[in-house]
BALOBA-1460 file (C-alpha; in Angstrom, 3 decimals):
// residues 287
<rec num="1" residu="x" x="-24.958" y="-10.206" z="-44.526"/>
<rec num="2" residu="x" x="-22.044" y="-9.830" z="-42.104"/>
<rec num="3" residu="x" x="-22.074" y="-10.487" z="-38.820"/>
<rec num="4" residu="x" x="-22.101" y="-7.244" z="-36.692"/>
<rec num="5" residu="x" x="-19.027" y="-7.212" z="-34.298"/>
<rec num="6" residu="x" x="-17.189" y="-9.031" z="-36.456"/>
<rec num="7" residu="x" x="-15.746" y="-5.798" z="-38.345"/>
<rec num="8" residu="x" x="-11.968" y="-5.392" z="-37.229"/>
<rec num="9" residu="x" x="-9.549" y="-2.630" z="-39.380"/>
<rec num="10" residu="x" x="-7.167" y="-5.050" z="-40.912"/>
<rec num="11" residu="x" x="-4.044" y="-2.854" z="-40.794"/>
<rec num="12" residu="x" x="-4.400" y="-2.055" z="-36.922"/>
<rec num="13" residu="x" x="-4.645" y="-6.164" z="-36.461"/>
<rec num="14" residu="x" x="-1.818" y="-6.725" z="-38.428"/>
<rec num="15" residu="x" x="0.486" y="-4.359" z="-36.786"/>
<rec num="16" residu="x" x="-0.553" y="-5.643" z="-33.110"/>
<rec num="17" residu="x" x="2.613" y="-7.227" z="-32.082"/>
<rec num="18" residu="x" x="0.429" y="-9.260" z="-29.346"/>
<rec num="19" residu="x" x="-1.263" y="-10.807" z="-32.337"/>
<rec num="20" residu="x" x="-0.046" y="-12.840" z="-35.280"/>
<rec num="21" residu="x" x="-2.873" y="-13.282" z="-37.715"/>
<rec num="22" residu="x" x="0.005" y="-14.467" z="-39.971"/>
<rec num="23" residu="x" x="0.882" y="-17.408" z="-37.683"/>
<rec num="24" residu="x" x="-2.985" y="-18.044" z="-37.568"/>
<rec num="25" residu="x" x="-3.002" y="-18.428" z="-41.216"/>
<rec num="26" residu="x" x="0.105" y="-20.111" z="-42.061"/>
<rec num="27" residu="x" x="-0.605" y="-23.006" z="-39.146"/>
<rec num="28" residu="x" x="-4.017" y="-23.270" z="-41.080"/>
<rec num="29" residu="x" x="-4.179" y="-22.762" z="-44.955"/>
<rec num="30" residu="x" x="-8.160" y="-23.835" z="-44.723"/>
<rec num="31" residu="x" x="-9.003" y="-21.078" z="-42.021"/>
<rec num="32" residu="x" x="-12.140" y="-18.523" z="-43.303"/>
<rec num="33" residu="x" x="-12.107" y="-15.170" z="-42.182"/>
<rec num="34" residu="x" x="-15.102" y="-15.309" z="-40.493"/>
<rec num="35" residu="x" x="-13.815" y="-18.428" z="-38.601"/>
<rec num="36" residu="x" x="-11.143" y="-16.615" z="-37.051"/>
<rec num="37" residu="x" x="-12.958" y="-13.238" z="-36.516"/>
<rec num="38" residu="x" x="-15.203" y="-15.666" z="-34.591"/>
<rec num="39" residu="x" x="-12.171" y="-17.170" z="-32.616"/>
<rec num="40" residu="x" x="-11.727" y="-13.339" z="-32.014"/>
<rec num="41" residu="x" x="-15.015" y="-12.256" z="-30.690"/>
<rec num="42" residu="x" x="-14.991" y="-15.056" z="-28.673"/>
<rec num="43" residu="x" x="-11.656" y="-14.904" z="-27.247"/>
<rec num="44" residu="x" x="-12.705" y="-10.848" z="-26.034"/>
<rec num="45" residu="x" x="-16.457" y="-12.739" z="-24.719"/>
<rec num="46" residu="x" x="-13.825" y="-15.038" z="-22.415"/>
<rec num="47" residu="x" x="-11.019" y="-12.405" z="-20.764"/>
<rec num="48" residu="x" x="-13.541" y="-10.176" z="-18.453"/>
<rec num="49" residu="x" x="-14.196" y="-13.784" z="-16.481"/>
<rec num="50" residu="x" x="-11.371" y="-14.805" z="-16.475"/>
<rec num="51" residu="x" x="-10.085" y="-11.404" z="-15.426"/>
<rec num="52" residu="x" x="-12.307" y="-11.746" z="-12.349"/>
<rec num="53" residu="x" x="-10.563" y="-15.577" z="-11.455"/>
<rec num="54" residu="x" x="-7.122" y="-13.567" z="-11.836"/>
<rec num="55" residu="x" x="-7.628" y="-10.785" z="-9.746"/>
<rec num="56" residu="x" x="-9.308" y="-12.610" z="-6.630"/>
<rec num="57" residu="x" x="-6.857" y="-12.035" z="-3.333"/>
<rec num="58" residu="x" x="-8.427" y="-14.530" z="-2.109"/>
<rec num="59" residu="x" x="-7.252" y="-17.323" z="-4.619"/>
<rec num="60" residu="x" x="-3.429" y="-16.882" z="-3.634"/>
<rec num="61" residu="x" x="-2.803" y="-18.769" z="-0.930"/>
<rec num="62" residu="x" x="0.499" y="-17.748" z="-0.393"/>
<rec num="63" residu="x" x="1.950" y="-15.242" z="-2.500"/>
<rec num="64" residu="x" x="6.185" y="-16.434" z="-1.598"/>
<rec num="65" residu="x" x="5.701" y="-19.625" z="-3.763"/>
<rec num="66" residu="x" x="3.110" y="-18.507" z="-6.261"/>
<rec num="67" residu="x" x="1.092" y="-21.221" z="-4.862"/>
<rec num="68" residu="x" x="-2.477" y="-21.033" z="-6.404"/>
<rec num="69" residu="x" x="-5.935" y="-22.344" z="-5.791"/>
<rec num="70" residu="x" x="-7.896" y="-22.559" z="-7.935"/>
<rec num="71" residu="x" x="-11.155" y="-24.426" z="-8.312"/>
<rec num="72" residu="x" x="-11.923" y="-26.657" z="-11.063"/>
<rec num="73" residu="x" x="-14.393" y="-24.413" z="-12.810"/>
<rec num="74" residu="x" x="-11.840" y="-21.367" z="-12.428"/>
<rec num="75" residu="x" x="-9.146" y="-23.771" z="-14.164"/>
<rec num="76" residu="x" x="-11.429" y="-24.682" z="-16.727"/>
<rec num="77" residu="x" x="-11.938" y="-21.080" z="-17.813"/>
<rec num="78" residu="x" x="-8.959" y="-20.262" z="-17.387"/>
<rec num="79" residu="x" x="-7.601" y="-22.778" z="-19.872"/>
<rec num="80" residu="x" x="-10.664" y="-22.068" z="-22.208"/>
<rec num="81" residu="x" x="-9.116" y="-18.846" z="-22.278"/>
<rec num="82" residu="x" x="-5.412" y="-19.771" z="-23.150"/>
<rec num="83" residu="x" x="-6.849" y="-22.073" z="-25.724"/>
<rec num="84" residu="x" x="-8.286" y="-19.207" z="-27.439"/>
<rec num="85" residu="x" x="-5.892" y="-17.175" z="-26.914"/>
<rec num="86" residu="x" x="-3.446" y="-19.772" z="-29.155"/>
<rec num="87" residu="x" x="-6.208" y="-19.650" z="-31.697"/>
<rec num="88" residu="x" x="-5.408" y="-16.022" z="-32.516"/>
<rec num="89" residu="x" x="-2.558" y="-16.150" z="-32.682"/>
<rec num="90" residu="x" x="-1.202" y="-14.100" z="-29.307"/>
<rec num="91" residu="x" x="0.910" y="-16.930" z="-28.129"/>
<rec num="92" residu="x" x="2.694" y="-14.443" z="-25.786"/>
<rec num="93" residu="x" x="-0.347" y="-13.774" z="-23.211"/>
<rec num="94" residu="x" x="-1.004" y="-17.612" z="-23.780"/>
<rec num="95" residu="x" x="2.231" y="-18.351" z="-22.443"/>
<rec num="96" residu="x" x="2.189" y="-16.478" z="-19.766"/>
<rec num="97" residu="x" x="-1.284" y="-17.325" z="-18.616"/>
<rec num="98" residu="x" x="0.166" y="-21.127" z="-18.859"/>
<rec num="99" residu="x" x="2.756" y="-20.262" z="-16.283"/>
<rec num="100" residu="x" x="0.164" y="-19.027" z="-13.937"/>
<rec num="101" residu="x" x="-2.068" y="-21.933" z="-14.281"/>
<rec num="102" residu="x" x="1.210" y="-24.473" z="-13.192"/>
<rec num="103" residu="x" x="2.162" y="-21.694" z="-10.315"/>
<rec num="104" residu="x" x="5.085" y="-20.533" z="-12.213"/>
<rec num="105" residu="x" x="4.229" y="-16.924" z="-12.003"/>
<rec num="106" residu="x" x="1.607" y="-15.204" z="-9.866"/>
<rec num="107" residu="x" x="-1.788" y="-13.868" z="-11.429"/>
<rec num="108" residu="x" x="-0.700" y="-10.407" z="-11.030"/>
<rec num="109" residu="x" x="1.925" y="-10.749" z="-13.611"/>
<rec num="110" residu="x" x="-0.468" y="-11.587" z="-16.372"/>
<rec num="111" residu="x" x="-3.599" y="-9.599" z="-15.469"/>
<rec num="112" residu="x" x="-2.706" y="-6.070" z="-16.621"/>
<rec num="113" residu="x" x="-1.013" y="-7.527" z="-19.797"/>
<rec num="114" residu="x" x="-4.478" y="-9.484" z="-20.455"/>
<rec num="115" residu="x" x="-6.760" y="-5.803" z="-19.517"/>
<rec num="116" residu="x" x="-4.396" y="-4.251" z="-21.538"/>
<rec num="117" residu="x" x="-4.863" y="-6.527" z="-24.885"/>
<rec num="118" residu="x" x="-8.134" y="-6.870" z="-24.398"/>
<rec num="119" residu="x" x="-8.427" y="-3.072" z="-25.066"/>
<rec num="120" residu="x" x="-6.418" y="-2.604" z="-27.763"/>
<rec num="121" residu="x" x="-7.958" y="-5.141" z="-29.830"/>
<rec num="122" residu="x" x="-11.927" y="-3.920" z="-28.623"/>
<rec num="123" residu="x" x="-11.140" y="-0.786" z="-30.174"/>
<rec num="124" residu="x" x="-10.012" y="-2.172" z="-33.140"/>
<rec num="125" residu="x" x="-13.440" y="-3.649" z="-34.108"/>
<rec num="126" residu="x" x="-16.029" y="-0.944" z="-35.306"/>
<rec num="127" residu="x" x="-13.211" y="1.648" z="-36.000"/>
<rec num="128" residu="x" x="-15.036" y="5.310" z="-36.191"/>
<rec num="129" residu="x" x="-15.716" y="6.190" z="-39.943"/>
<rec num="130" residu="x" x="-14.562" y="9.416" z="-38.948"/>
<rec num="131" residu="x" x="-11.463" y="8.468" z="-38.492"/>
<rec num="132" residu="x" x="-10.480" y="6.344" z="-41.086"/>
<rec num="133" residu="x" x="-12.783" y="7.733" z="-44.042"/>
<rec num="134" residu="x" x="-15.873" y="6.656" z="-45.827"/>
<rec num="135" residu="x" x="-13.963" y="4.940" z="-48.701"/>
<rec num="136" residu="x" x="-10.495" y="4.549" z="-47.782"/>
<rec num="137" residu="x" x="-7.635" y="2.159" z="-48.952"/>
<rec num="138" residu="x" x="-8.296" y="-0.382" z="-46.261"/>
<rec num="139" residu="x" x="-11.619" y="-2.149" z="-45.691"/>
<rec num="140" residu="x" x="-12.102" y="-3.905" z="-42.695"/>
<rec num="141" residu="x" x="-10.780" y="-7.956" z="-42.370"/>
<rec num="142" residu="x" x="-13.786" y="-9.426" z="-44.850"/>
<rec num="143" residu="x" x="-11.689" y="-12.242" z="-46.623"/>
<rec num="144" residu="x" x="-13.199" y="-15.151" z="-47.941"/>
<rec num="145" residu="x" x="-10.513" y="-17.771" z="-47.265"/>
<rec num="146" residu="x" x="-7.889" y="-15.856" z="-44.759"/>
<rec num="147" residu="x" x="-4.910" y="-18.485" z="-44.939"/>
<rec num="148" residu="x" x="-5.257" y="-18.878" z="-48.680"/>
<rec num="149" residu="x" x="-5.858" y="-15.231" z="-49.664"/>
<rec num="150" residu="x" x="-4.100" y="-13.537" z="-46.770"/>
<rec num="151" residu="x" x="-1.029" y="-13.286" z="-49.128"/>
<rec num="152" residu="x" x="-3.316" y="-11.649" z="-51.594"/>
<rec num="153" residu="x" x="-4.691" y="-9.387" z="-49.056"/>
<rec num="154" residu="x" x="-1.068" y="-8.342" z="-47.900"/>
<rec num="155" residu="x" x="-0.066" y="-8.326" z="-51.617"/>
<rec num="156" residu="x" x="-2.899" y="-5.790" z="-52.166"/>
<rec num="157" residu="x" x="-2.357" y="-3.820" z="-49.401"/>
<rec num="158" residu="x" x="1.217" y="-3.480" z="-50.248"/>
<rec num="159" residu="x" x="-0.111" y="-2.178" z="-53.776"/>
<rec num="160" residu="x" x="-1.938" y="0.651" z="-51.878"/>
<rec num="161" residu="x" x="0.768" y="1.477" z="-49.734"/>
<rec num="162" residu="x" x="2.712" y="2.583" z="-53.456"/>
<rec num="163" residu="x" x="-0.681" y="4.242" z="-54.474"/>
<rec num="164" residu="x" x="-1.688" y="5.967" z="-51.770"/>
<rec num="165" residu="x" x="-1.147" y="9.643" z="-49.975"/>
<rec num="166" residu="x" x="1.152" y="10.097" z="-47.677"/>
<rec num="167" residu="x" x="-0.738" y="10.876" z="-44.393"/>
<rec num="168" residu="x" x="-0.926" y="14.118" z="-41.888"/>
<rec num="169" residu="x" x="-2.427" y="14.909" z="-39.064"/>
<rec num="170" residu="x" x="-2.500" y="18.364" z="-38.143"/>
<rec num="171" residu="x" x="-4.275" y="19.473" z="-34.936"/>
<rec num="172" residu="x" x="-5.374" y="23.139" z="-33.723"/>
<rec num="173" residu="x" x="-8.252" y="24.131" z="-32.256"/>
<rec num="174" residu="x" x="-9.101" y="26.638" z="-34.965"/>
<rec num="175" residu="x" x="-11.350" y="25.443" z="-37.771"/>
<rec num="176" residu="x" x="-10.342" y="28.076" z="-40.144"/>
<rec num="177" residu="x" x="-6.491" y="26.833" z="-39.746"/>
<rec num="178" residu="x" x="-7.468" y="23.103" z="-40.506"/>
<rec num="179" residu="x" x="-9.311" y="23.961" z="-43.521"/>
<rec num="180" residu="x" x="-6.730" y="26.100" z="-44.789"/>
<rec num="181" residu="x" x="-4.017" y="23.542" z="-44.172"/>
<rec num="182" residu="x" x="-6.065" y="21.120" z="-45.194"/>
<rec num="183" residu="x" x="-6.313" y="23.072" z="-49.135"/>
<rec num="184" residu="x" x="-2.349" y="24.174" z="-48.819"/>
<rec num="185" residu="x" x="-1.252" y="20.476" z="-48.766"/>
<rec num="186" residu="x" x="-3.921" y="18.439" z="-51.104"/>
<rec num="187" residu="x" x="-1.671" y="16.721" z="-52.562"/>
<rec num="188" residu="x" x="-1.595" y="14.460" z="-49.154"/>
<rec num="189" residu="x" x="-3.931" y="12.567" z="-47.036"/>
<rec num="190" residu="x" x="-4.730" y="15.273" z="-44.237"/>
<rec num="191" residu="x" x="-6.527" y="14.405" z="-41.175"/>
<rec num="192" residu="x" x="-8.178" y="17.450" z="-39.196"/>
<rec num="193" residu="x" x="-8.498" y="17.186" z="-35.193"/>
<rec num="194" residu="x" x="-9.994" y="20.179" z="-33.415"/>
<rec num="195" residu="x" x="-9.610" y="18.801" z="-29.836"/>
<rec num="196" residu="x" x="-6.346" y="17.437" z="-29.072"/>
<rec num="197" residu="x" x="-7.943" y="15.118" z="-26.533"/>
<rec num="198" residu="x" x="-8.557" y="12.884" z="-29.687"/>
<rec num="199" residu="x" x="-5.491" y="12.034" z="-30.513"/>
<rec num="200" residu="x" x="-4.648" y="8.862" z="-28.416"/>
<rec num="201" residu="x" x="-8.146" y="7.699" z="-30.512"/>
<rec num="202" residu="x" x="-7.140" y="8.177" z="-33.507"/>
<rec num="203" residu="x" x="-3.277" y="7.027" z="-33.332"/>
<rec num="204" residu="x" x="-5.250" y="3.615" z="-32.260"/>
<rec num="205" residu="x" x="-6.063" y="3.151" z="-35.862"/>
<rec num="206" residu="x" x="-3.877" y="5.804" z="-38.292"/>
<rec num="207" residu="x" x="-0.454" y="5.973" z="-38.509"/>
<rec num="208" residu="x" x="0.585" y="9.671" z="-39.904"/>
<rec num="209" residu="x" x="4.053" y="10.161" z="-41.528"/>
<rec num="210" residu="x" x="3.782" y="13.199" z="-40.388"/>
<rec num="211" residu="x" x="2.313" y="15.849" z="-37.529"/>
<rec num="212" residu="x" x="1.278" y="19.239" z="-37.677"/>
<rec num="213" residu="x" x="0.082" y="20.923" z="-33.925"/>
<rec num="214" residu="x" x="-0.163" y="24.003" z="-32.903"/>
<rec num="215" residu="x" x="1.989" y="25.067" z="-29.897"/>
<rec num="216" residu="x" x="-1.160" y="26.681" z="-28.198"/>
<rec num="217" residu="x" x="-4.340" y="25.421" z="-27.635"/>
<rec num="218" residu="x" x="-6.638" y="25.380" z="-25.131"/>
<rec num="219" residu="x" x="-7.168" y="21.681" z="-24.082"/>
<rec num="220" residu="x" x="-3.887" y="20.656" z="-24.521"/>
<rec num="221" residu="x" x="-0.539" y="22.423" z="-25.919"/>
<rec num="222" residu="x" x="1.286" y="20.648" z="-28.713"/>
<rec num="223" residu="x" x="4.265" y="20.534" z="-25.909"/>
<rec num="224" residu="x" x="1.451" y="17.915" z="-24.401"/>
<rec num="225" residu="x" x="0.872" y="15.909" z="-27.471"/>
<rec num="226" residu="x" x="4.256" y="15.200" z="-28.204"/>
<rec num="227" residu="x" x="5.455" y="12.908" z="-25.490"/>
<rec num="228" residu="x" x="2.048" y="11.068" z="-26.622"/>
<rec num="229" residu="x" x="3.221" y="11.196" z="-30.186"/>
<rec num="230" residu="x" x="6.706" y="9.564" z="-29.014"/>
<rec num="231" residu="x" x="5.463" y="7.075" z="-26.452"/>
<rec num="232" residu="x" x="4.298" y="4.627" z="-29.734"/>
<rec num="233" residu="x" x="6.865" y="2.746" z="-31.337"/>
<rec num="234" residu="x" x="5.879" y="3.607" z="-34.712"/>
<rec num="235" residu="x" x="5.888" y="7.557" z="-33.984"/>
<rec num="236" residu="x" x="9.485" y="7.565" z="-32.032"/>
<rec num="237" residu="x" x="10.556" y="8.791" z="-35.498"/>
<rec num="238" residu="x" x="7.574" y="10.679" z="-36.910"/>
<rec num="239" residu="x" x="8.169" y="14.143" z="-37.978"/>
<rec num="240" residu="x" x="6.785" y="16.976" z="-36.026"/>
<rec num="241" residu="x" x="6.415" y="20.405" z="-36.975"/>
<rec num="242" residu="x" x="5.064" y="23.197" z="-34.547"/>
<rec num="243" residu="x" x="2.561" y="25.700" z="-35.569"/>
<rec num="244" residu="x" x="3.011" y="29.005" z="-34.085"/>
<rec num="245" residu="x" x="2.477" y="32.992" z="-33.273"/>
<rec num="246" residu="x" x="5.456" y="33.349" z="-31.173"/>
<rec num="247" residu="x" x="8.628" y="32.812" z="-33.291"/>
<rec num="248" residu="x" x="11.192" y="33.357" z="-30.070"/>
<rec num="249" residu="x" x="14.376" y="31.716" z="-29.822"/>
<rec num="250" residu="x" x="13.210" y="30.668" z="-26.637"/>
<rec num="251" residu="x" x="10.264" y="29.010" z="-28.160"/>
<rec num="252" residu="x" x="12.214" y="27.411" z="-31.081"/>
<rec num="253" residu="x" x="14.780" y="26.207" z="-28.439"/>
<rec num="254" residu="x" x="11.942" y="24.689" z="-25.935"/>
<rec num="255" residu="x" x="10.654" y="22.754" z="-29.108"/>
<rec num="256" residu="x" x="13.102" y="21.425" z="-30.588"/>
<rec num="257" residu="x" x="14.235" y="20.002" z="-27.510"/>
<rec num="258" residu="x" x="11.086" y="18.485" z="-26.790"/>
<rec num="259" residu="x" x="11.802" y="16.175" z="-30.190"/>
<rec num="260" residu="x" x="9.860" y="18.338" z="-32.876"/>
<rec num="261" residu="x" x="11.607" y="18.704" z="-36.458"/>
<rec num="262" residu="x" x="10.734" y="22.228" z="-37.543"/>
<rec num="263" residu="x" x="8.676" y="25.161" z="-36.514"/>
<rec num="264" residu="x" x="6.218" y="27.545" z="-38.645"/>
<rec num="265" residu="x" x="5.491" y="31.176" z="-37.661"/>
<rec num="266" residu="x" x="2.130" y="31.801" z="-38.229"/>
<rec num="267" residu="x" x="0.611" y="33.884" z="-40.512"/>
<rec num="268" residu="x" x="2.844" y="31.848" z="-42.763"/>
<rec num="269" residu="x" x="2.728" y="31.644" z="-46.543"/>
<rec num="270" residu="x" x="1.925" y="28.309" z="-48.609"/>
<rec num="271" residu="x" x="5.177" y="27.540" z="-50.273"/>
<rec num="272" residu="x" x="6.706" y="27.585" z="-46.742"/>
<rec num="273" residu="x" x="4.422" y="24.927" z="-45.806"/>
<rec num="274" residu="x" x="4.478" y="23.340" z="-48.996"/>
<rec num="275" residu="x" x="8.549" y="23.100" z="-48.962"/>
<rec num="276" residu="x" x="8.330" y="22.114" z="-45.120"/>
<rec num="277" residu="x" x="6.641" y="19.418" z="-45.439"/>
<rec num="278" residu="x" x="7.793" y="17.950" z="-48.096"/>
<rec num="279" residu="x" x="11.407" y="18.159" z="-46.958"/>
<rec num="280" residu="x" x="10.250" y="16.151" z="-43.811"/>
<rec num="281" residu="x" x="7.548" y="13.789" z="-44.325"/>
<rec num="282" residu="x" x="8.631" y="10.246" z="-45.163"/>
<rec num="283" residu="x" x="6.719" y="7.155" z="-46.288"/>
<rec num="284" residu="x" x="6.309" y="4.284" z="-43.886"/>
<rec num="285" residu="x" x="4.637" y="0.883" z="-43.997"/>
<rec num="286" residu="x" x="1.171" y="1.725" z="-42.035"/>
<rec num="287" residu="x" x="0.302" y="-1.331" z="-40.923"/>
């Protein structure tokens, strides 16, 4: 039986530059997964108190020096917390929380990094099924010996990354349009969002080599999604194609600008998607 809250989507850890589960493993061949999912959970269990020490105004004593007071019980969690943070590996935030504890820095420097870590890697654990599938490529980080058969893992996952569909996401608020996409282009991965709003959730776990998003919708334009799309390293890249009714040289001109690839005028017909697509999308290493 596994322990619940101890299910974290391996490819979304491994591509967390904060976090080097490699480093983990290679410092420690003997290390079991569940020993450092464990170092994990309890890592997350010690940044909201320590969050609290860090943001007190009333521990900085004078903020031109960077002088700090802090008790003996606030030091003590506060190392607790750098400890663990060296035990999974994100030697970065440990660093930095180091400075603060011998006054090199002030705690504001380190607190919205910590908040902001602390995040990404919460939503990493319990990832939605439906967003990443019922039976997909990548199960979550169940390994029996993590330093030992992390090499394996990688090797494996490497394996799938040959194997496997190339990914889309297409977004537009009309169902009909998703499931007809969806049947045009079958001989990919696609992934169907409705409401646009999603899509900061689910580029928290999938990587897409590709977009499709209609230019109108109601929530939120595809003009709105892109500079989402674009803000993530891995999607500065990423293909984007435009779905939509107005096939203006105005329009064309706005898009492209705004860092999209191609355009479609809908109604469209398949082989234009088909040959779109394809002449776009590119493999890349998703995690």
């Amino acid at each position: 039986m596994k322990k619940e809250g101890n299910n974290f989507y391996l490819p979304t850890l491994l591509r967390m530059g904060d976090l080097d589960i490699r480093g983990v493993a290679a410092e420690n061949v003997t290390l079991t997964a569940n020993e450092y999912l464990r170092r994990l959970s309890e890592m997350l269990n010690l940044i909201p108190d320590s969050l609290n020490i860090l943001t007190k105004t009333d521990s900085i004593s004078d903020m031109d020096t960077n002088t700090v007071n802090f008790s003996v019980e606030e030091r003590e969690c506060l190392s607790a917390l750098k400890a663990s943070l060296d035990e999974v590996g994100a030697y970065t935030l440990s660093s930095a929380l180091e400075d603060v504890l011998n006054e090199k820095t002030p705690p504001q420097d380190v607190t919205s990094a910590l908040s902001f870590f602390s995040e990404k890697v919460t939503k990493v654990r319990n990832v939605p099924k439906s967003l990443i599938g019922g039976g997909g490529a990548y199960e979550p980080l169940y390994v029996d010996m993590l330093g030992n058969k992390l090499s394996n893992v990688l090797y494996q996952l490497d394996k799938n990354e040959e194997r496997r569909k190339l990914q889309i996401l297409v977004v537009d608020d009309a169902s009909f349009m998703l499931k007809n996409i969806s049947s045009m282009l079958d001989k990919y991965k696609v992934y169907s969002l409705a409401k646009p709003t999603m899509v900061e959730m689910f580029l928290d776990n999938i990587v897409p080599e590709l977009f499709i998003l209609d230019y109108k919708m109601p929530e939120m334009s595809g003009f709105d999604l892109v500079p989402i799309i674009r803000a993530r390293d891995e999607h500065r890249d990423t293909p984007i194609i435009f779905l939509t009714a107005s096939g203006t040289t105005e329009t064309f001109s706005a898009a492209m600008q705004l860092g999209i690839c191609d355009f479609i005028v809908k109604p469209f017909r398949v082989d234009v998607l088909q040959k779109k697509v394809a002449a776009h999308i590119v493999r890349k290493k998703t995690f």
